[in-house]
C-alpha positions as CSV (number, residue, x, y, z in Angstrom):
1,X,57.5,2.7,6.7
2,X,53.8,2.3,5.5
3,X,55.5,0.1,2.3
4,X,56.6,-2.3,5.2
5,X,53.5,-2.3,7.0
6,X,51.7,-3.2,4.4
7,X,54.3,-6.0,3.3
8,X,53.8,-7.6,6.3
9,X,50.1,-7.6,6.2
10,X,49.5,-8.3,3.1
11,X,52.0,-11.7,3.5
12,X,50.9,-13.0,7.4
13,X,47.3,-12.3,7.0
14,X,47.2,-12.9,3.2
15,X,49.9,-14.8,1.4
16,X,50.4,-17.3,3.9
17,X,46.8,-18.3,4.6
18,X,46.1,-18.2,1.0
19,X,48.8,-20.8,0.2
20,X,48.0,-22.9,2.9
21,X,44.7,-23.1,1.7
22,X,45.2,-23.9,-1.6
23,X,48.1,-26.3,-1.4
24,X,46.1,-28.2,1.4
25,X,42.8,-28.7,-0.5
26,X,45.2,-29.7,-3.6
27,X,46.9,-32.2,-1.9
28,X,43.8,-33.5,-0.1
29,X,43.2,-35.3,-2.9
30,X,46.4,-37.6,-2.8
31,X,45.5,-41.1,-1.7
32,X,47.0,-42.0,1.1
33,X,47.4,-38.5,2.1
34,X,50.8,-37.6,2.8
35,X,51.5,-37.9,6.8
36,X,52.2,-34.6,8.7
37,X,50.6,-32.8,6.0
38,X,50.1,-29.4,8.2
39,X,53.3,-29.3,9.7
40,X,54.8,-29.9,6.0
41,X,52.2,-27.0,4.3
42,X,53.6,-24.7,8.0
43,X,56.7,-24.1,6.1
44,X,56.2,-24.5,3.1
45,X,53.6,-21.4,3.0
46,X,55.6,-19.0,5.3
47,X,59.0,-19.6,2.9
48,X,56.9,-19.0,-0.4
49,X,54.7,-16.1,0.5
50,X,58.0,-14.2,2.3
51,X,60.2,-14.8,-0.5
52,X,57.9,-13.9,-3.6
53,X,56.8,-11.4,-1.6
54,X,60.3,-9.7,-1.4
55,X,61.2,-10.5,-4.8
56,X,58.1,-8.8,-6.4
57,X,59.7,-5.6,-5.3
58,X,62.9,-6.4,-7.3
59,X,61.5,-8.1,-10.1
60,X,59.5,-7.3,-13.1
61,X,55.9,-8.9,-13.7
62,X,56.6,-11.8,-16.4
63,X,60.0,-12.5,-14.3
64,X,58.1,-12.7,-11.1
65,X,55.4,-15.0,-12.2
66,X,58.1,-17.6,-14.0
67,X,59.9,-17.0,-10.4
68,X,57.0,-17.6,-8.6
69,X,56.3,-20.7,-10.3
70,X,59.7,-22.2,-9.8
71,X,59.7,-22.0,-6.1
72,X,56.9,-23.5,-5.5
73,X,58.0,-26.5,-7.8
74,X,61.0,-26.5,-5.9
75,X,59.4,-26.5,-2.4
76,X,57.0,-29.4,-3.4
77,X,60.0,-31.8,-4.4
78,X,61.9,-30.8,-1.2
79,X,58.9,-31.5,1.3
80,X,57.1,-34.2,-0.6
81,X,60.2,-36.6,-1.0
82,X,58.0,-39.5,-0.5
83,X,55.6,-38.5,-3.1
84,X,56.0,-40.3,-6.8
85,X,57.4,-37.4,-9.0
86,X,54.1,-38.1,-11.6
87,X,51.8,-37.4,-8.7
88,X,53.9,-34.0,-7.8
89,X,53.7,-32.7,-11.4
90,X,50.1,-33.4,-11.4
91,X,49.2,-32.4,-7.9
92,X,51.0,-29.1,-9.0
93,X,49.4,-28.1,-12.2
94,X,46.2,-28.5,-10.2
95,X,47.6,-26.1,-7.5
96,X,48.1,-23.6,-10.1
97,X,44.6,-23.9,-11.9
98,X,42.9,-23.9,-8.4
99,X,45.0,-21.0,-7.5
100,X,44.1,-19.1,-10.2
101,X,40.9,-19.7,-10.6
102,X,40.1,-18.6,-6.8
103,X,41.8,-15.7,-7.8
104,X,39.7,-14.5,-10.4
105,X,37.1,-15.8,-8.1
106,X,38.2,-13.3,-5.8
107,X,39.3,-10.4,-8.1
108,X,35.4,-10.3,-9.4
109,X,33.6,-9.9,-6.2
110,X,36.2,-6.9,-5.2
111,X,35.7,-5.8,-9.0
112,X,31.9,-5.7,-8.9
113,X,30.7,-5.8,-5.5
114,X,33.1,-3.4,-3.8
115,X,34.0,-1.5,-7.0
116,X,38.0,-1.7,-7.0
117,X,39.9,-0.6,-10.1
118,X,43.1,-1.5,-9.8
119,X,45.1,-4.1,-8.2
120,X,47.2,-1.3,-5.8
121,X,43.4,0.0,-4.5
122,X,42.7,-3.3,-3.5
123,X,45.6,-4.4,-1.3
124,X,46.1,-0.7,0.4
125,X,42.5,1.2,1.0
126,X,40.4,-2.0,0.3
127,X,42.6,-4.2,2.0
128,X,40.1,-5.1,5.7
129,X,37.3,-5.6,2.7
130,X,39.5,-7.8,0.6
131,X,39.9,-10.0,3.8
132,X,35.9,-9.9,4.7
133,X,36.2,-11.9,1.2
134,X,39.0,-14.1,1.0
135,X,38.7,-15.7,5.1
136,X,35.0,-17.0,4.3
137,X,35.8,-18.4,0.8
138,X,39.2,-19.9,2.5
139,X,37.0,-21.3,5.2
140,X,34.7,-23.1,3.0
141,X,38.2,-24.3,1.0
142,X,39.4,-25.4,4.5
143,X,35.9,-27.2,5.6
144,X,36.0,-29.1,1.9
145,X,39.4,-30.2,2.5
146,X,38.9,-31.5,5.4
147,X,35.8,-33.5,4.0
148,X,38.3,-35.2,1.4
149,X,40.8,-36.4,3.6
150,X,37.9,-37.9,5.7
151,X,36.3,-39.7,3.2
152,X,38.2,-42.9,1.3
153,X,36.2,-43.0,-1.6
154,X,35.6,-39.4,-2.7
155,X,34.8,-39.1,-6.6
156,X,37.6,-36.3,-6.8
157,X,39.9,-38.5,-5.5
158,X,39.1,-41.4,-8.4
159,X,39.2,-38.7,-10.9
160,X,42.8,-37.6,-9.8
161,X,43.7,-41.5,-9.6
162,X,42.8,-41.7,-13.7
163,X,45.0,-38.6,-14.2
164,X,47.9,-40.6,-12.4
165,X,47.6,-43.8,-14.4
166,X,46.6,-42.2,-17.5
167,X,49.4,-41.7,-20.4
168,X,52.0,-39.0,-19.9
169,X,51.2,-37.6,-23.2
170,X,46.9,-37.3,-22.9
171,X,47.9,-35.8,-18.9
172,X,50.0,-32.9,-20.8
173,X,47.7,-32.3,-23.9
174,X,44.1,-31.9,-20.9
175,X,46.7,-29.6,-18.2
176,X,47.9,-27.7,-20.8
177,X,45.0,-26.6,-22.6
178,X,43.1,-26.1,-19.0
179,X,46.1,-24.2,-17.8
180,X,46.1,-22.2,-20.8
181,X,42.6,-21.5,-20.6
182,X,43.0,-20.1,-17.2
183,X,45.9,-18.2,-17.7
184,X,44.1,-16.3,-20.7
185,X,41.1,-15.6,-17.8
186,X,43.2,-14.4,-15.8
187,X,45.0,-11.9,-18.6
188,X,41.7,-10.8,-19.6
189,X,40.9,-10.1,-16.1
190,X,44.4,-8.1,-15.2
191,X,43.9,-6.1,-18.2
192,X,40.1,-5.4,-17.0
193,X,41.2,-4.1,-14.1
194,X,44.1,-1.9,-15.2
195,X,42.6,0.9,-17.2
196,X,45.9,2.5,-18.6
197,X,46.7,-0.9,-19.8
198,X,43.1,-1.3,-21.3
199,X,43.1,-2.4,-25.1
200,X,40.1,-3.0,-27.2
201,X,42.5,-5.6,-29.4
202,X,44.0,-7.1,-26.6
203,X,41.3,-7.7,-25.4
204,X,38.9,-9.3,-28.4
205,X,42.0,-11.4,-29.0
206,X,42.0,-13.0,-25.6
207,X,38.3,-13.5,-25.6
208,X,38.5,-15.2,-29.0
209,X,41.6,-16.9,-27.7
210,X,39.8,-18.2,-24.4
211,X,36.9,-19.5,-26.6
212,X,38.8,-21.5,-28.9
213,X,40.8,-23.2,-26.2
214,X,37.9,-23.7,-24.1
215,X,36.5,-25.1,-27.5
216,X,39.9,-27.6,-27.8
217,X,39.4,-28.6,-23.6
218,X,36.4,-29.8,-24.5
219,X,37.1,-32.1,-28.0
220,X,40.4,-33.3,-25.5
221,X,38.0,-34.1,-22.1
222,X,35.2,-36.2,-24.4
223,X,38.4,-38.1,-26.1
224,X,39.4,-38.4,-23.0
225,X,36.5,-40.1,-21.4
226,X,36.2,-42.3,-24.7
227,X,39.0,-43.6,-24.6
228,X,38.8,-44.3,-20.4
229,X,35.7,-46.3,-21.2
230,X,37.6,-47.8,-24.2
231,X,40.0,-49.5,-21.4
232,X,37.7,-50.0,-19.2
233,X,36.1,-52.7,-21.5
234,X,39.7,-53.8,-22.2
235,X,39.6,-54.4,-18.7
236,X,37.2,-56.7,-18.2
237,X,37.4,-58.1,-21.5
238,X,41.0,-59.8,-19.8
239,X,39.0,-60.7,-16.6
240,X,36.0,-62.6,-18.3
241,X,37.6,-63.9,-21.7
242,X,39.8,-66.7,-20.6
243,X,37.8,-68.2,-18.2
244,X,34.6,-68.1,-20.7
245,X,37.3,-69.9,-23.5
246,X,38.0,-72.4,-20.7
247,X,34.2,-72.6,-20.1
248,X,33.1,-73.4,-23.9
249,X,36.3,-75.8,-24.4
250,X,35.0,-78.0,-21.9
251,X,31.0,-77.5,-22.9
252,X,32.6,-78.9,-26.0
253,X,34.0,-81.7,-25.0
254,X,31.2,-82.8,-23.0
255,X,29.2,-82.4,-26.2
256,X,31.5,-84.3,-28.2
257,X,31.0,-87.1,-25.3
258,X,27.4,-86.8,-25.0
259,X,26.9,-89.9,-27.9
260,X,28.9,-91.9,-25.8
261,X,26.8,-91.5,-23.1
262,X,24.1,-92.1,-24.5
263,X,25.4,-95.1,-26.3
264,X,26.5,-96.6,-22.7
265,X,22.8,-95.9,-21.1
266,X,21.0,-97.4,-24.3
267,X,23.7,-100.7,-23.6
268,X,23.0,-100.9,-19.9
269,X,19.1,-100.8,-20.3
270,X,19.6,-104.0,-22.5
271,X,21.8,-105.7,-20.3
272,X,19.3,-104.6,-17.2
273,X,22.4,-103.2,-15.2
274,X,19.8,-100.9,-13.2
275,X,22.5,-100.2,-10.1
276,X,25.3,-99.6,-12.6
277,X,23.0,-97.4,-14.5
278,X,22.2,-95.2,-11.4
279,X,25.5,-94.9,-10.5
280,X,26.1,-93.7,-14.4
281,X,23.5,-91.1,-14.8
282,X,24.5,-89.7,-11.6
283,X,28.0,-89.2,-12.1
284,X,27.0,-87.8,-15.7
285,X,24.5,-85.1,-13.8
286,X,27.4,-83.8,-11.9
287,X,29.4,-83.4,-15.0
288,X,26.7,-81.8,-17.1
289,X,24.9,-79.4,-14.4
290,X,23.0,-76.6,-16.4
291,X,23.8,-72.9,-16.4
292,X,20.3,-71.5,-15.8
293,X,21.3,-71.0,-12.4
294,X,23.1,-67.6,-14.4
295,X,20.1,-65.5,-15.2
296,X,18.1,-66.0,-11.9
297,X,21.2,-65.0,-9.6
298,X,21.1,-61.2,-8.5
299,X,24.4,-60.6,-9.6
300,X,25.3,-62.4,-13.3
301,X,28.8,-61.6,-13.8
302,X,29.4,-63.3,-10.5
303,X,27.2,-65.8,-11.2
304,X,28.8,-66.1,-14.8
305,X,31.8,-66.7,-12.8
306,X,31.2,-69.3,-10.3
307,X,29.6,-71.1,-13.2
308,X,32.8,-70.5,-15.7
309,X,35.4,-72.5,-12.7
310,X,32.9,-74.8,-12.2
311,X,32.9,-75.8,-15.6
312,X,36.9,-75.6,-15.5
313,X,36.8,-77.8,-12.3
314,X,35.5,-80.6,-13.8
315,X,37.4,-80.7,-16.6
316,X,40.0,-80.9,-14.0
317,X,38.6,-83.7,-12.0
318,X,38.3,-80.8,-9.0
319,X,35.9,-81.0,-6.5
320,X,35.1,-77.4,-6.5
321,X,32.2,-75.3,-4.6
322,X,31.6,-71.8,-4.7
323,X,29.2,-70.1,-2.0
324,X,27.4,-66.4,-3.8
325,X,25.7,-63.9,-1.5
326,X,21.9,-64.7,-2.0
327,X,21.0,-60.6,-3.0
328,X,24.2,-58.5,-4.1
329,X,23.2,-55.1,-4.8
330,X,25.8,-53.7,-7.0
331,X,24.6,-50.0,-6.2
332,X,25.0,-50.4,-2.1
333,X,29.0,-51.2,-2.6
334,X,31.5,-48.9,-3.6
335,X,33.9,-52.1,-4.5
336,X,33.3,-52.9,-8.7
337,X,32.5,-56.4,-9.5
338,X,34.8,-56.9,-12.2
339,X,37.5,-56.3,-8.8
340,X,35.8,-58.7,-6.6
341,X,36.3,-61.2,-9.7
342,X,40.2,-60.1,-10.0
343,X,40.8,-60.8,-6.5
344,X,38.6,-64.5,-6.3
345,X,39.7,-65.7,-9.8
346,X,43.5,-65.3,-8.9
347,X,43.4,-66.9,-5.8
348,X,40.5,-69.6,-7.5
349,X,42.9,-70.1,-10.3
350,X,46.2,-70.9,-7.9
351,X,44.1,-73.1,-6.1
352,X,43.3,-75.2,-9.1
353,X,47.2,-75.5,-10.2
354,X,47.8,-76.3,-6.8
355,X,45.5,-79.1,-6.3
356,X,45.4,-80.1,-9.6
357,X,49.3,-82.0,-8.6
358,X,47.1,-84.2,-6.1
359,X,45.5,-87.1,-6.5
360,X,41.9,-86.6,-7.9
361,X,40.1,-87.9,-4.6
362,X,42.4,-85.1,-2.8
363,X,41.0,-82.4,-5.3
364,X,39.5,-79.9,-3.2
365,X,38.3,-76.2,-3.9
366,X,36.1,-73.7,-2.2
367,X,35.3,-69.9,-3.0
368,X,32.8,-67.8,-1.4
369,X,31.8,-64.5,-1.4
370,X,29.4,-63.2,1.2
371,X,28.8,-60.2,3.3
372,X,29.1,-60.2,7.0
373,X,27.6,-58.9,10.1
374,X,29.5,-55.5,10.0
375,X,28.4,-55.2,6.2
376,X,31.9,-56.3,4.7
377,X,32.3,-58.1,1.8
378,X,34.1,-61.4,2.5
379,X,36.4,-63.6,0.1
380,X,37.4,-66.7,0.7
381,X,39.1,-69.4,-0.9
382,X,40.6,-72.4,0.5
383,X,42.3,-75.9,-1.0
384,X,43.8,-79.0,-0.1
385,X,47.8,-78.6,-1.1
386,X,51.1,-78.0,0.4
387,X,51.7,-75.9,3.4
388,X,52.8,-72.0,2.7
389,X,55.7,-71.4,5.8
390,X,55.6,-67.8,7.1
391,X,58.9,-67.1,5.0
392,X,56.8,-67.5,1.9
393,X,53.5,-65.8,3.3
394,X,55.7,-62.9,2.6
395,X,57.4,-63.6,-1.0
396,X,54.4,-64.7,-2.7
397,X,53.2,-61.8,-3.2
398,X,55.7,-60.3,-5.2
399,X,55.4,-59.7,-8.6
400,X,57.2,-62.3,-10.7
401,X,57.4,-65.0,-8.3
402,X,56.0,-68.5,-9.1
403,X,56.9,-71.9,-7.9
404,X,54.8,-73.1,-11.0
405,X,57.5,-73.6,-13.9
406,X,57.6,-70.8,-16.8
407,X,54.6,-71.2,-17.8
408,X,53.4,-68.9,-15.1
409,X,53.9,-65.3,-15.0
410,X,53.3,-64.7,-10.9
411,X,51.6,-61.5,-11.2
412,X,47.7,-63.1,-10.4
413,X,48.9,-62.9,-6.3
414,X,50.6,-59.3,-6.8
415,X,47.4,-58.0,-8.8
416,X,45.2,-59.6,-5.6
417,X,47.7,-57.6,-3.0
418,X,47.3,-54.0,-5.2
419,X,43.3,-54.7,-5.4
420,X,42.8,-55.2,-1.7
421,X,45.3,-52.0,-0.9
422,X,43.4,-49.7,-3.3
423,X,40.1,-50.7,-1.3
424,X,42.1,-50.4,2.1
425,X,40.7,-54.1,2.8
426,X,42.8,-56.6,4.7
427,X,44.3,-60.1,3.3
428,X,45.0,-63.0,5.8
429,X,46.5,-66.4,4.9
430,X,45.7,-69.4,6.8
431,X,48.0,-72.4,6.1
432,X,47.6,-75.3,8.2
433,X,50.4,-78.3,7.9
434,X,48.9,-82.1,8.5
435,X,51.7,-83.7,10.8
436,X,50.3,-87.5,9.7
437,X,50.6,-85.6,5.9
438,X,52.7,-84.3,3.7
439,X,49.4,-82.1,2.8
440,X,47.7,-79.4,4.6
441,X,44.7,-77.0,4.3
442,X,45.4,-73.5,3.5
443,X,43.2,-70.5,3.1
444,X,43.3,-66.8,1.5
445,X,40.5,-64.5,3.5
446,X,40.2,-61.2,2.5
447,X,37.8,-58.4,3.9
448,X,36.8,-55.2,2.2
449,X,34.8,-52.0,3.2
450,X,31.0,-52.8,1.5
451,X,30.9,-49.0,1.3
452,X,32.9,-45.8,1.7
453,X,33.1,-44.4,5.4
């Protein structure tokens, strides 16, 4: 009668809040964050903690744990449907390093500050002390939790982002050998704790053991982040390098024209064409406007940029204009600039191969990027071209489609979509049609959150 008493202690006011716990600050981490999380976590922690609890009085140790494990794998695909299977793998693994490291977490402070010996002593005569421990540390698990899912930008939640898109084979080499490292903890701490099993081999070996994994973690997480930063410059080594090759192609040709020009001034001095010359040097300003403007702006890459399709523009025969925030503070934002740059080069770029089929007095860009009264950061771009119906509002943004010939690939607007998601911004398309034209006006505005909430 006592074995049952304590059974159902040890699983409603122990097991179950424990998993809870654990799988909720795990999964806190997902972004978005799975809808009716709690209700989901309800059942999932009153089904796991009754059946292993049953089963550990049938089955032995090893078979228990490999058990234990399985279940929970099993409950997470059957409540988490919605959730990729690469995120539940991941979000798992974590669940079972967190768990076990609150567990030696726990283990310690009953080991040295109430003195327990062996596991049986601390879930029977220690059992109202081990709860004085484990509701305060689940408390503060609870409170941090909660702090995740309220915040959008949380560094943990990045972090677990790169796991997700990093390579299936770099994600298995870091969880292992931090899994490992854990599970050889948590060995060394059973066998602590267990004086008949108590082995002065055993024991060396795991500490070794724990060092030289520990040792490996390490090599693997500084790889790791070299080879993050490696792509990262990858990254924006694609944003920047075809627009700056477009950039220096036309600074070329308009120093390959530069004798003619002068050639033509020199003639019209002669001939005392003074009007005509006026005209001429003006026209030649417009097309050879300097790129100082670069250094003195608060913000060069964006600068850089503007610069880069202005250059592009003209070699177009596109009136273009681009509007820069006068003081952008890359530390106030959470948004990177090489996004921002994603985002307004796509929708620049489609606005040039739009207009670009017009006439060149019909030629119109514009692009600005400025930050509004609620401290958002605004994108806009707008162009002369033809009218987008509401039917398309909703294809173009799919990856693949073009209305451009072959010689696009229809990924820039898909890319834009995805950027302005993973910021949790908003994306509006204004198309107006000209009933006395075939042409209209249309605009892309997007919004995004300046900083995190």
């Amino acid at each position: 009668m006592n074995d049952i008493i304590n059974f159902i202690k040890l699983d409603i006011f122990g097991s179950q809040p424990q998993i809870f716990v654990y799988w909720l600050f795990c999964l806190s981490f997902l972004d978005p964050v799975p809808p009716k999380l709690m209700k989901r976590l309800f059942f999932i922690a009153v089904i796991h903690s009754v059946y292993t609890d049953l089963m550990i009085l049938v089955l032995p140790s090893y078979v228990h744990i490999i058990n234990s494990l399985l279940i929970g794998l099993f409950l997470l695909f059957v409540f988490f449907r919605d959730v990729s299977t690469k995120k539940k793998l991941i979000v798992y693994l974590f669940i079972m390093i967190f768990a076990i490291a609150m567990d030696l977490l726990l283990t310690g402070i009953m080991v040295y500050g109430y003195g327990v010996d062996t596991r049986e002593e601390m879930v029977t005569s220690k059992y109202f002390e081990l709860l004085s421990v484990l509701y305060p540390l689940l408390s503060v698990i609870f409170m941090a939790s909660w702090i995740i899912r309220r915040r959008k930008q949380f560094p943990g939640k990045k972090i677990f982002a790169i796991f997700v898109e990093l390579e299936r084979s770099t994600i298995t080499a870091v969880l292992a050998l931090i899994l490992l490292q854990f599970f050889l903890l948590g060995t060394l701490q059973i066998v602590q704790i267990m004086p008949e099993r108590y082995d002065v081999p055993l024991n060396s070996t795991l500490i070794y053991a724990t060092i030289v994994i520990s040792l490996l973690s390490l090599v693997t997480i500084i790889r790791l982040l070299v080879r993050t930063r490696e792509q990262a410059v990858r990254m924006t080594q694609e944003v920047y390098v075809e627009e700056i090759n477009d950039m220096f192609t036309s600074i070329r040709g308009q120093r390959h024209d530069f004798l003619n020009h002068v050639q033509v001034i020199h003639t019209m001095v002669h001939m005392g064409k003074t009007e005509q010359l006026k005209s001429y040097v003006n026209d030649l300003v417009k097309e050879t406007r300097s790129v100082s403007d670069i250094v003195h702006h608060s913000s060069p890459a964006l600068a850089a940029f503007a610069q880069a399709k202005t250059t592009v523009a003209i070699g177009k025969g596109i009136a273009f204009t681009c509007e820069l925030p006068d003081n952008w503070n890359m530390h106030e934002t959470t948004v990177k600039v090489i996004d921002i740059i994603k985002i307004i080069g796509n929708l620049v770029d489609n606005a040039f191969d739009e207009t670009e089929i017009l006439p060149q007095d019909q030629r119109q860009v514009h692009a600005s990027i400025r930050i509004d009264e609620q401290k958002r950061i605004e994108l806009l771009v707008s162009n002369r071209g033809r009218h987008i119906s509401d039917n398309d509002k909703d294809r173009i943004f799919a990856p693949g489609y073009t209305s451009k010939g072959k010689d696009h690939t229809g990924l820039g607007l898909a890319i834009v979509q995805e950027r302005v998601k993973h910021y949790k911004g908003s994306l509006e398309i204004l198309s107006k049609e000209n009933e006395l034209q075939p042409l209209g006006t249309t605009q892309f505005r997007i919004t995004l959150p300046k900083t995190s909430v």
